[in-house]
mmCIF file of the C-alpha atoms, coordinates in Angstrom:
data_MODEL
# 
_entry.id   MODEL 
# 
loop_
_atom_site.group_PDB 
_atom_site.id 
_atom_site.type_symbol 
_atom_site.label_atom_id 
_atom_site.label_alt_id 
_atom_site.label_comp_id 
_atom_site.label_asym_id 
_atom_site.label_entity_id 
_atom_site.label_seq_id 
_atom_site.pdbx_PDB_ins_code 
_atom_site.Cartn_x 
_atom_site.Cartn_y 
_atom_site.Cartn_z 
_atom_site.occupancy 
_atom_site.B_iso_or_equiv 
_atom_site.pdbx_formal_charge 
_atom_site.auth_seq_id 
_atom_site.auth_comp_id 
_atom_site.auth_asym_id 
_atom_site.auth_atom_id 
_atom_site.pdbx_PDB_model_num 
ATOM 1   C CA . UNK A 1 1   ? -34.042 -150.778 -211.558 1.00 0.00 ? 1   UNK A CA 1 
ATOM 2   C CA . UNK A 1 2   ? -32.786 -153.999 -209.522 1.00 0.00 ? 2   UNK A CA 1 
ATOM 3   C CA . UNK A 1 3   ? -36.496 -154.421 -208.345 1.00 0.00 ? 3   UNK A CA 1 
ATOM 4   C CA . UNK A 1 4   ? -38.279 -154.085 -211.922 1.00 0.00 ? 4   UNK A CA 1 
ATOM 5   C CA . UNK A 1 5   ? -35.923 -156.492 -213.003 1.00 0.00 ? 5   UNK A CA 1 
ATOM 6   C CA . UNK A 1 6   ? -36.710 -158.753 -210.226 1.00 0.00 ? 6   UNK A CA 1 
ATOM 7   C CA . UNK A 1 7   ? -40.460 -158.100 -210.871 1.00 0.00 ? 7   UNK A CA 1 
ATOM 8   C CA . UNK A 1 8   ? -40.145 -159.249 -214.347 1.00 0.00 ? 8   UNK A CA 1 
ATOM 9   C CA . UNK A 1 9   ? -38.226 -162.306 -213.930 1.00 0.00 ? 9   UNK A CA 1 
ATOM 10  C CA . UNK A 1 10  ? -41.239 -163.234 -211.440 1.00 0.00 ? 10  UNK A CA 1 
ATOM 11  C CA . UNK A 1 11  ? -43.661 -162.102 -213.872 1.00 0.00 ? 11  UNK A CA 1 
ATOM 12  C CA . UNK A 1 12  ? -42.212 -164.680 -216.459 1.00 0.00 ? 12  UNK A CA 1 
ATOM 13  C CA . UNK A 1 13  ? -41.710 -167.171 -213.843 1.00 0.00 ? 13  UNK A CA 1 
ATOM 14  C CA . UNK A 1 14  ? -45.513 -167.115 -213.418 1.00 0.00 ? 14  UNK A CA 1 
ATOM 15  C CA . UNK A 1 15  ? -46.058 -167.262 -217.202 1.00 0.00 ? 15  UNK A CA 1 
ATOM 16  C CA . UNK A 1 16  ? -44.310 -170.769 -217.008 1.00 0.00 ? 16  UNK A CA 1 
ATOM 17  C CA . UNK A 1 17  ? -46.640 -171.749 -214.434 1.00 0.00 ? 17  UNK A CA 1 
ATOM 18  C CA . UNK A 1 18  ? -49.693 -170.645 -216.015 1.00 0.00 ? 18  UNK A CA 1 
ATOM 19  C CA . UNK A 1 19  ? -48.296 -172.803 -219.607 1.00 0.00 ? 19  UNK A CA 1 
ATOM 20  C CA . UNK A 1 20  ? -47.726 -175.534 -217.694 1.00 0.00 ? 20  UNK A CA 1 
ATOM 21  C CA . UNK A 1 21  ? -50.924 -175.835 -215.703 1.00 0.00 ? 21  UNK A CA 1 
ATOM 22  C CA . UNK A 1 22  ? -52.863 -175.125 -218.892 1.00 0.00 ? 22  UNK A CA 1 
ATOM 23  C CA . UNK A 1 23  ? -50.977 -177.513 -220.488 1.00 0.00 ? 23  UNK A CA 1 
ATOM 24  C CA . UNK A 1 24  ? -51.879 -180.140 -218.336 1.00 0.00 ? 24  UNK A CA 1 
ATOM 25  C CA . UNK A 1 25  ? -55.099 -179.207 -217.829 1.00 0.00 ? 25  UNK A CA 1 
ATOM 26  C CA . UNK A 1 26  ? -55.858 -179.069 -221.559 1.00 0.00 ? 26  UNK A CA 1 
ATOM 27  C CA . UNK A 1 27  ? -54.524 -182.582 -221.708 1.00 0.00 ? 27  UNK A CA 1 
ATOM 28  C CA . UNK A 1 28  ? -55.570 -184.233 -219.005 1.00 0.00 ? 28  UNK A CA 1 
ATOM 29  C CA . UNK A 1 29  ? -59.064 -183.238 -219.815 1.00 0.00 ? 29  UNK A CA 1 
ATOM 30  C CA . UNK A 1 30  ? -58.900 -184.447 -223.299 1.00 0.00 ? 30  UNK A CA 1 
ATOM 31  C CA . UNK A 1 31  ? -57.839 -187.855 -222.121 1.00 0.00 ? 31  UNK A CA 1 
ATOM 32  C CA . UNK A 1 32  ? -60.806 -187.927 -219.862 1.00 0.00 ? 32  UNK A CA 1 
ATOM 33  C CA . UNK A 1 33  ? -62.719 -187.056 -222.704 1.00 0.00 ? 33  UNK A CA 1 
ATOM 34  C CA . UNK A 1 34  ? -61.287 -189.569 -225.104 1.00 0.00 ? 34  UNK A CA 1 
ATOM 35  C CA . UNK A 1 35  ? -61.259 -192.434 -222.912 1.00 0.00 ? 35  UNK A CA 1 
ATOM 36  C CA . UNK A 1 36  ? -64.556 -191.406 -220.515 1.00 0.00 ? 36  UNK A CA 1 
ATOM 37  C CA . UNK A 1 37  ? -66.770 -190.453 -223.415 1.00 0.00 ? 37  UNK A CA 1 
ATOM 38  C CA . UNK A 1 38  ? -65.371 -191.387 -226.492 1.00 0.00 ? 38  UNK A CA 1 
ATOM 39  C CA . UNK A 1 39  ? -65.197 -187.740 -227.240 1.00 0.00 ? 39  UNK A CA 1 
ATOM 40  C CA . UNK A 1 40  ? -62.574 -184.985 -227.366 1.00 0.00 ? 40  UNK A CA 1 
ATOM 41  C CA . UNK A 1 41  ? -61.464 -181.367 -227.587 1.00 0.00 ? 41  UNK A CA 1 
ATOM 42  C CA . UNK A 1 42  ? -59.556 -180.894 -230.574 1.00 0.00 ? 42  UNK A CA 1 
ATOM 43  C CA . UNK A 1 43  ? -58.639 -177.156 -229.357 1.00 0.00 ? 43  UNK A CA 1 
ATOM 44  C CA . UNK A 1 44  ? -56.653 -178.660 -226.484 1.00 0.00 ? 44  UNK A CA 1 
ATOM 45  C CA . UNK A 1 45  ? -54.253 -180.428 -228.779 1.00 0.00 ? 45  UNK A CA 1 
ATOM 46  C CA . UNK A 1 46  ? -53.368 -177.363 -230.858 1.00 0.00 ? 46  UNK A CA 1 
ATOM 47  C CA . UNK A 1 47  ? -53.566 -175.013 -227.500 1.00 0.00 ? 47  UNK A CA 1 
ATOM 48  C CA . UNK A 1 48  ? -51.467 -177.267 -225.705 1.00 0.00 ? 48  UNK A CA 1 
ATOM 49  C CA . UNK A 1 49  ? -48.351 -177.785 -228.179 1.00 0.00 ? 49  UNK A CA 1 
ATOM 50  C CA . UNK A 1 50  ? -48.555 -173.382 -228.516 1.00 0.00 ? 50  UNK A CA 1 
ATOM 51  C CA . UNK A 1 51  ? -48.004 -173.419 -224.718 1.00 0.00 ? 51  UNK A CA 1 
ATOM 52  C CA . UNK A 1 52  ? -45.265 -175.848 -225.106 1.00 0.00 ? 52  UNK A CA 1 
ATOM 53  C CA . UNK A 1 53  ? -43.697 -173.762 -227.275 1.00 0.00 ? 53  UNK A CA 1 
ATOM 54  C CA . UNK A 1 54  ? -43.999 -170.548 -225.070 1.00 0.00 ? 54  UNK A CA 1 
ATOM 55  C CA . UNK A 1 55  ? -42.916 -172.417 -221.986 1.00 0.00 ? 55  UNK A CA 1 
ATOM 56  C CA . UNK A 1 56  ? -39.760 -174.071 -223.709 1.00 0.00 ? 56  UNK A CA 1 
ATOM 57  C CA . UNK A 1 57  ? -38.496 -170.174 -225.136 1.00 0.00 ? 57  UNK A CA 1 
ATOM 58  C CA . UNK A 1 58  ? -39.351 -167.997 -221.757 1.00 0.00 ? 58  UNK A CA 1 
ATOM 59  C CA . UNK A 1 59  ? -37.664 -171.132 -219.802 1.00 0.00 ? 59  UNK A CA 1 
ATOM 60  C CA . UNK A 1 60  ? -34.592 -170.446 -221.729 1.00 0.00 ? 60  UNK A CA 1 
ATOM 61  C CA . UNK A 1 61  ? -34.445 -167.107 -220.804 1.00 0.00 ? 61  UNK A CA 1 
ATOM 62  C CA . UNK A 1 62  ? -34.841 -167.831 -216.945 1.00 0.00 ? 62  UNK A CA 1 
ATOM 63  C CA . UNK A 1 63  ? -32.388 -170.611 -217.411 1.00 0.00 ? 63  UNK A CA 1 
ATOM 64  C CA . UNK A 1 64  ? -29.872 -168.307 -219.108 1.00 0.00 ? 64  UNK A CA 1 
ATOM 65  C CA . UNK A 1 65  ? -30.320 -165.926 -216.375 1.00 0.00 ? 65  UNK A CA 1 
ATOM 66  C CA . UNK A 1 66  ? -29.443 -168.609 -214.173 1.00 0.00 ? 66  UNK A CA 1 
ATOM 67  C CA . UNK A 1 67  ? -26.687 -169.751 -215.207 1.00 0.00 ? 67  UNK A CA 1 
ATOM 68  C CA . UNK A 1 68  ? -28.262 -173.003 -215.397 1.00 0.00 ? 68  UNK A CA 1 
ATOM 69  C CA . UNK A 1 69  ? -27.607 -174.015 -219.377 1.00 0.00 ? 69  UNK A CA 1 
ATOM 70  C CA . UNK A 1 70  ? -25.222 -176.401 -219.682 1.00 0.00 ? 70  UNK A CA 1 
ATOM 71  C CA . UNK A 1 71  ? -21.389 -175.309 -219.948 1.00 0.00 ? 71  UNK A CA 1 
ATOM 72  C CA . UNK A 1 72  ? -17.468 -176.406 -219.979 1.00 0.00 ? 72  UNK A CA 1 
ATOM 73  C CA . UNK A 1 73  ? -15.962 -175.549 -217.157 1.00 0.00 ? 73  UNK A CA 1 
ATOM 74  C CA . UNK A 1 74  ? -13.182 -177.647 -217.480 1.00 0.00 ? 74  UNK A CA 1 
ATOM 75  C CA . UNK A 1 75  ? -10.548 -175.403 -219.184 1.00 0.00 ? 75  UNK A CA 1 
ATOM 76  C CA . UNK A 1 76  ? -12.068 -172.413 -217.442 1.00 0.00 ? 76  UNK A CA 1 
ATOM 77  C CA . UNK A 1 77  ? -11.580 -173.788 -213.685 1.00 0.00 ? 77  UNK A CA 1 
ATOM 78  C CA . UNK A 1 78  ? -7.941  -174.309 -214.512 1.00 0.00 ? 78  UNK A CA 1 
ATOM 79  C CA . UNK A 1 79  ? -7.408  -170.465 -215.879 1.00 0.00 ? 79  UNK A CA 1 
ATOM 80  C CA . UNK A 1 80  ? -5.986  -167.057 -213.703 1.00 0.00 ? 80  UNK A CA 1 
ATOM 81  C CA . UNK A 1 81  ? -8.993  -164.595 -212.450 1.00 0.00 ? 81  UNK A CA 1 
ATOM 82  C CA . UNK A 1 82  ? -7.767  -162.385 -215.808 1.00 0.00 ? 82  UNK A CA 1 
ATOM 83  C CA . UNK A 1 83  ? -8.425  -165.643 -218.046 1.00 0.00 ? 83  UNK A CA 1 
ATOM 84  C CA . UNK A 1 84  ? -12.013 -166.248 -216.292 1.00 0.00 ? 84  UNK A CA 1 
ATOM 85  C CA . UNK A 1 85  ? -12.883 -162.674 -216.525 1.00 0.00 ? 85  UNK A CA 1 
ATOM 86  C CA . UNK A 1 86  ? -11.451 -162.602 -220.578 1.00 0.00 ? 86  UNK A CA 1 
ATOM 87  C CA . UNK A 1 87  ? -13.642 -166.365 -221.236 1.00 0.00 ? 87  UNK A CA 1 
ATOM 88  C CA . UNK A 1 88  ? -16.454 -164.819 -219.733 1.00 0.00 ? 88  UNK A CA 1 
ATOM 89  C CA . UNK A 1 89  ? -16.310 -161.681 -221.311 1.00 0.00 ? 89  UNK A CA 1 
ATOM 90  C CA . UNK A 1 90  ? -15.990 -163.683 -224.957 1.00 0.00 ? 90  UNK A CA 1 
ATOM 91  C CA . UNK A 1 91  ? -18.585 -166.042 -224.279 1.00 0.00 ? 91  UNK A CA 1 
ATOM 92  C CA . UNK A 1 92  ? -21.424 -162.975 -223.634 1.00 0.00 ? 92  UNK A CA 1 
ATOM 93  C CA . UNK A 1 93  ? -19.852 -161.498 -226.682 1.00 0.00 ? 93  UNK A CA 1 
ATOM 94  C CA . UNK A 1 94  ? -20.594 -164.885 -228.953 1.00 0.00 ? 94  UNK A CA 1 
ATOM 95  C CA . UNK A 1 95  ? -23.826 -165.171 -226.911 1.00 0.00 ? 95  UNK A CA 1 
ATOM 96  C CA . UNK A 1 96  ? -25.155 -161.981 -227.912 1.00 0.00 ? 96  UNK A CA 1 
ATOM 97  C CA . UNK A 1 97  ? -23.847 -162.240 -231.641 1.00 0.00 ? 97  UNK A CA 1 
ATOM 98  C CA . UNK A 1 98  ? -25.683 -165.597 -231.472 1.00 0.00 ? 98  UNK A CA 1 
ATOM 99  C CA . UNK A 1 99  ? -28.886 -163.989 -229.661 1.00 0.00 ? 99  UNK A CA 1 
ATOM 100 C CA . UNK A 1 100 ? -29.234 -161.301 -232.097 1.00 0.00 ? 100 UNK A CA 1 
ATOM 101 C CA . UNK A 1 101 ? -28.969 -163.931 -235.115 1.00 0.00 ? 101 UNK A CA 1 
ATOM 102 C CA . UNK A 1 102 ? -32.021 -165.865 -233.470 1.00 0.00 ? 102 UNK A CA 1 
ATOM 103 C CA . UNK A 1 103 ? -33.791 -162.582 -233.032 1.00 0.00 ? 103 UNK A CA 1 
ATOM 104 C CA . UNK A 1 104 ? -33.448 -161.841 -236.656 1.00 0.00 ? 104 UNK A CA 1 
ATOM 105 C CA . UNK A 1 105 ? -34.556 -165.574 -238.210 1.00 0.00 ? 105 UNK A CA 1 
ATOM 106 C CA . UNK A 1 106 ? -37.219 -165.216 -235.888 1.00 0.00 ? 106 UNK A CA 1 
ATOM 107 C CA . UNK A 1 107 ? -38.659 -161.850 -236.783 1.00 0.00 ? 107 UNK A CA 1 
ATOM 108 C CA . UNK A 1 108 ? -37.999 -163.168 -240.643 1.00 0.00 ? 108 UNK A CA 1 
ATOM 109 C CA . UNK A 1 109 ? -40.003 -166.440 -239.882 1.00 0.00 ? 109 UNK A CA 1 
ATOM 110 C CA . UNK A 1 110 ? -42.887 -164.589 -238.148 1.00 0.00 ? 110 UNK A CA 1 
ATOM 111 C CA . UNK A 1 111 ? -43.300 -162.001 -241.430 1.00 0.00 ? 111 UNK A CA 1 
ATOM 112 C CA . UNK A 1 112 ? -43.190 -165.438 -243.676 1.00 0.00 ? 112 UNK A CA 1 
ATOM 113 C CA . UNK A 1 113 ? -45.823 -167.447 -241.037 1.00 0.00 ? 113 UNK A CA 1 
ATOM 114 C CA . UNK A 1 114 ? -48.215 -164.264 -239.803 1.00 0.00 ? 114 UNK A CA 1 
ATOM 115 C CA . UNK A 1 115 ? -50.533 -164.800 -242.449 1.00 0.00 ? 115 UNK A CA 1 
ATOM 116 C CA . UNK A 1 116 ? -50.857 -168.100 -242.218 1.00 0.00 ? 116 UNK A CA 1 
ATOM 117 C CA . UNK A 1 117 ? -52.902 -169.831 -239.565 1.00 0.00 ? 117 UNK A CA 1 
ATOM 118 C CA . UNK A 1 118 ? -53.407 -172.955 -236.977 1.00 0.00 ? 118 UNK A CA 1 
ATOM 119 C CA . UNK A 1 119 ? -55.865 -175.216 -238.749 1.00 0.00 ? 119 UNK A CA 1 
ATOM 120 C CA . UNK A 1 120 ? -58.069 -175.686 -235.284 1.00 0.00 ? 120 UNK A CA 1 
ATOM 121 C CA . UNK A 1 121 ? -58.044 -172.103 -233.292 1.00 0.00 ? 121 UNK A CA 1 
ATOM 122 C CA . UNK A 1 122 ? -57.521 -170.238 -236.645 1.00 0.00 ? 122 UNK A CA 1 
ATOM 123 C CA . UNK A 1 123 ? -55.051 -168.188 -234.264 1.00 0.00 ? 123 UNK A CA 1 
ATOM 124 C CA . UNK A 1 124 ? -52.227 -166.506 -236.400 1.00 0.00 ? 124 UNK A CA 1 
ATOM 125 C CA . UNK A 1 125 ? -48.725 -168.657 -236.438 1.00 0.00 ? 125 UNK A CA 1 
ATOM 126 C CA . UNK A 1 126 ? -46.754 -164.763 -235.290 1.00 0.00 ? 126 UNK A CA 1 
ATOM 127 C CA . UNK A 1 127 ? -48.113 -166.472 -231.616 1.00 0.00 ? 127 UNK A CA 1 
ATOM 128 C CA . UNK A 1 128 ? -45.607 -169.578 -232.594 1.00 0.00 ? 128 UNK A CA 1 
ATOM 129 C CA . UNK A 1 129 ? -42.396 -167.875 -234.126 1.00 0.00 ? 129 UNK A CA 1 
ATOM 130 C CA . UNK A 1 130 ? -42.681 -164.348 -232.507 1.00 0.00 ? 130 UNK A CA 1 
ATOM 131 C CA . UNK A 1 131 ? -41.641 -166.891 -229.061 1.00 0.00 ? 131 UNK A CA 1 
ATOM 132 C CA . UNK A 1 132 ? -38.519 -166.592 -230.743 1.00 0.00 ? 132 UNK A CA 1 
ATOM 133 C CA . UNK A 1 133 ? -37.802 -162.505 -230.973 1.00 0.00 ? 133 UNK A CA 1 
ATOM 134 C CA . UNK A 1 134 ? -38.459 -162.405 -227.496 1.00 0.00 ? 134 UNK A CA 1 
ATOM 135 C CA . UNK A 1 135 ? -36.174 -165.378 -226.687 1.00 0.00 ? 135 UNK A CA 1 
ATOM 136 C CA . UNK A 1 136 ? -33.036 -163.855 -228.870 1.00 0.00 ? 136 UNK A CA 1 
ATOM 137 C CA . UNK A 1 137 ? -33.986 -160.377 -227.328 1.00 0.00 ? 137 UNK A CA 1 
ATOM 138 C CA . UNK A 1 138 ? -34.137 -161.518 -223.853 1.00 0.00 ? 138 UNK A CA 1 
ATOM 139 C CA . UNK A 1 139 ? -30.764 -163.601 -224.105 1.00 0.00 ? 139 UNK A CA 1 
ATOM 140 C CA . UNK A 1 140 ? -28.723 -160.550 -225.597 1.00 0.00 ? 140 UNK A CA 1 
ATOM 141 C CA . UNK A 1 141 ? -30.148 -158.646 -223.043 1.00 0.00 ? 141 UNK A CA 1 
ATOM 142 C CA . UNK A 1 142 ? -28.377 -160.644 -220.483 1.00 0.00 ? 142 UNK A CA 1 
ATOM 143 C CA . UNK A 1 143 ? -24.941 -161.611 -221.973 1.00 0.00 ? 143 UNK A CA 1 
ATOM 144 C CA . UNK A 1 144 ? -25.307 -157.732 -222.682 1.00 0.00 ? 144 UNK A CA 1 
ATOM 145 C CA . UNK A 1 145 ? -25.493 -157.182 -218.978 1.00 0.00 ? 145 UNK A CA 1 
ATOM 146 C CA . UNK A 1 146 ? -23.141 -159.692 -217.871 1.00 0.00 ? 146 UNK A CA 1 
ATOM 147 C CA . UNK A 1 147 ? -20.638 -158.348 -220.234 1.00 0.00 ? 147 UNK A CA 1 
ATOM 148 C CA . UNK A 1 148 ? -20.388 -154.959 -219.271 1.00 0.00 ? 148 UNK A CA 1 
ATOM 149 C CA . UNK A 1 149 ? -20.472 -155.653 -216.054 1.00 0.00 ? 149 UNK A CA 1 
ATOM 150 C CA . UNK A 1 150 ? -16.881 -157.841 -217.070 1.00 0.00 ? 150 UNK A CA 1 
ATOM 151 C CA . UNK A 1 151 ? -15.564 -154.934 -218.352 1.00 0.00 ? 151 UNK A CA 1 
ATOM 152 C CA . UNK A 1 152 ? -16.547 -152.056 -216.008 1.00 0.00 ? 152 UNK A CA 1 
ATOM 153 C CA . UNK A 1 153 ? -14.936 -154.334 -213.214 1.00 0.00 ? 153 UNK A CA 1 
ATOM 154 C CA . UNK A 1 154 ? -18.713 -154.597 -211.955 1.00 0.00 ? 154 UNK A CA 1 
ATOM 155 C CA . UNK A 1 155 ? -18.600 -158.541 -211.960 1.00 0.00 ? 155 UNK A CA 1 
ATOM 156 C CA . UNK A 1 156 ? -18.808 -160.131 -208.534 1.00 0.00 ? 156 UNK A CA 1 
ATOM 157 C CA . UNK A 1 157 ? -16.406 -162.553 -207.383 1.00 0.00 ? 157 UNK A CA 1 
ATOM 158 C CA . UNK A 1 158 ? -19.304 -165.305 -206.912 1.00 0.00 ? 158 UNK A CA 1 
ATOM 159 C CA . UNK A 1 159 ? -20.245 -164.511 -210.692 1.00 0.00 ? 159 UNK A CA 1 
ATOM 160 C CA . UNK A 1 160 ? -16.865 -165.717 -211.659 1.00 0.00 ? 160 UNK A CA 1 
ATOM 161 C CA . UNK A 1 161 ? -16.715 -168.594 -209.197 1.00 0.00 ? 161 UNK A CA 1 
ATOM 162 C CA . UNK A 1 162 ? -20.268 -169.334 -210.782 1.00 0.00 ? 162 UNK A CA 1 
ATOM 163 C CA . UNK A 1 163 ? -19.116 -169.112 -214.152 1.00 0.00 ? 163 UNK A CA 1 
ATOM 164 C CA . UNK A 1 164 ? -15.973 -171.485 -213.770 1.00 0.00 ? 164 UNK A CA 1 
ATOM 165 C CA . UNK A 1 165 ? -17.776 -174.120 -211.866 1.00 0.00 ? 165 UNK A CA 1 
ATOM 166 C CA . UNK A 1 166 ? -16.327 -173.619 -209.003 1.00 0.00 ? 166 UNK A CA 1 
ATOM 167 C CA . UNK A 1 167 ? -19.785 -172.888 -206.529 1.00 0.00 ? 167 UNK A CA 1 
ATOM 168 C CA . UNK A 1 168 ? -21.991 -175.794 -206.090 1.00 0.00 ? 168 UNK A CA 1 
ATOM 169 C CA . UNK A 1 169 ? -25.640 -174.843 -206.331 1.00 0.00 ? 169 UNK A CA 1 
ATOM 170 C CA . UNK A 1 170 ? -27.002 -173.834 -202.286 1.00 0.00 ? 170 UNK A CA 1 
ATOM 171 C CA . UNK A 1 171 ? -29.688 -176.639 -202.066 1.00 0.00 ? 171 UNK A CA 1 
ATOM 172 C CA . UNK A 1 172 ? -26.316 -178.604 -203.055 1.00 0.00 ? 172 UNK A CA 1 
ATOM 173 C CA . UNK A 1 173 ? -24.396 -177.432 -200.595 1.00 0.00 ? 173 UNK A CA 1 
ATOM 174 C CA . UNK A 1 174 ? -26.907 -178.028 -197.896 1.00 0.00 ? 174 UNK A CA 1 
ATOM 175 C CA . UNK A 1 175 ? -27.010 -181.763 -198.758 1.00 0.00 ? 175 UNK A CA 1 
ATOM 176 C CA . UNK A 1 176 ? -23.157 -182.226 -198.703 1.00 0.00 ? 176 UNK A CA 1 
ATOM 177 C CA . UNK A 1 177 ? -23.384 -180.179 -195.087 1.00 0.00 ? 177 UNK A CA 1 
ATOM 178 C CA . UNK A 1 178 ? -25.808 -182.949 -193.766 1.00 0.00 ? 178 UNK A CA 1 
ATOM 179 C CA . UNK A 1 179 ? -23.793 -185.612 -194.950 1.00 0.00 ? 179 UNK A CA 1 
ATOM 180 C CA . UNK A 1 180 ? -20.738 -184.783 -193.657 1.00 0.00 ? 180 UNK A CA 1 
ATOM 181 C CA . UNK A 1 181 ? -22.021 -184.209 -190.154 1.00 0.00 ? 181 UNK A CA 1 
# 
């Protein structure tokens, strides 16, 4: 299970790549066009602000997964290890009540938008706002996991450190090593 897991997370990670480099392809070639030949690829615009779009949501879900979004830690550092484990537990709870509410708007903007379509690519606009099912789906996931693992007893000890802001990021680390040597 650990390893399909893993192999998904690197499947999406490769996604963002692939956006990225298409976006900039897309757009550096139309400025090459515009200001080379006095020409353009109207495509590229349109193509290029969908990929945006795709790379912002799927990078939310790797960041979430991370632990990377931004958070308070302030109160939490100062709380027992039965406090930590109780904030963490409450905060997957609100982020999965808050995942599942983007999920919904989502699915409810992609019935209103799927019949309508991008005025360049004629693609339909469910490739815009379905982004956002997947998003809310792949966050509840997540605080889902995290969550039970808080009350099976499952969580790690680093997961909690993590979570209070109490472990500095490795790369981090490293640097304050070097420096105090």
């Amino acid at each position: 299970m650990e390893r399909l897991r893993r192999l998904f997370y690197q499947f999406l990670e490769g996604l963002l790549v692939l956006t990225l480099a298409g976006m900039c392809v897309m757009v550096f070639t139309n400025v090459v066009l515009r200001y080379g030949f006095n020409q353009g690829l109207v495509v590229s615009e349109e193509m290029a602000r969908f990929f945006f779009v795709w790379l912002t949501f799927i990078g939310a879900v790797l960041t979430f997964r991370e632990g990377a979004h931004i958070g308070i830690e302030t109160v939490v550092q100062r709380l027992s290890r039965r406090g930590r484990l109780v904030c963490m537990f409450l905060s997957n709870v609100l982020i999965m009540v808050c995942g599942a509410i983007f999920c919904l708007g989502a699915w409810q903007q992609l019935e209103i938008n799927a019949t309508m379509y991008a005025p360049v690519t004629g693609l339909s606009l469910a490739w815009v706002y379905g982004i956002g099912m997947f998003t809310g789906t792949g966050v509840f996931l997540i605080a889902l996991s995290r969550a039970y693992e808080v009350a099976t007893g499952k969580v790690k000890d680093e997961d909690i450190a993590k979570f209070a802001g109490d472990l500095l990021p490795d790369d981090v680390a490293e640097a304050l090593k070097g420096v105090a040597k």
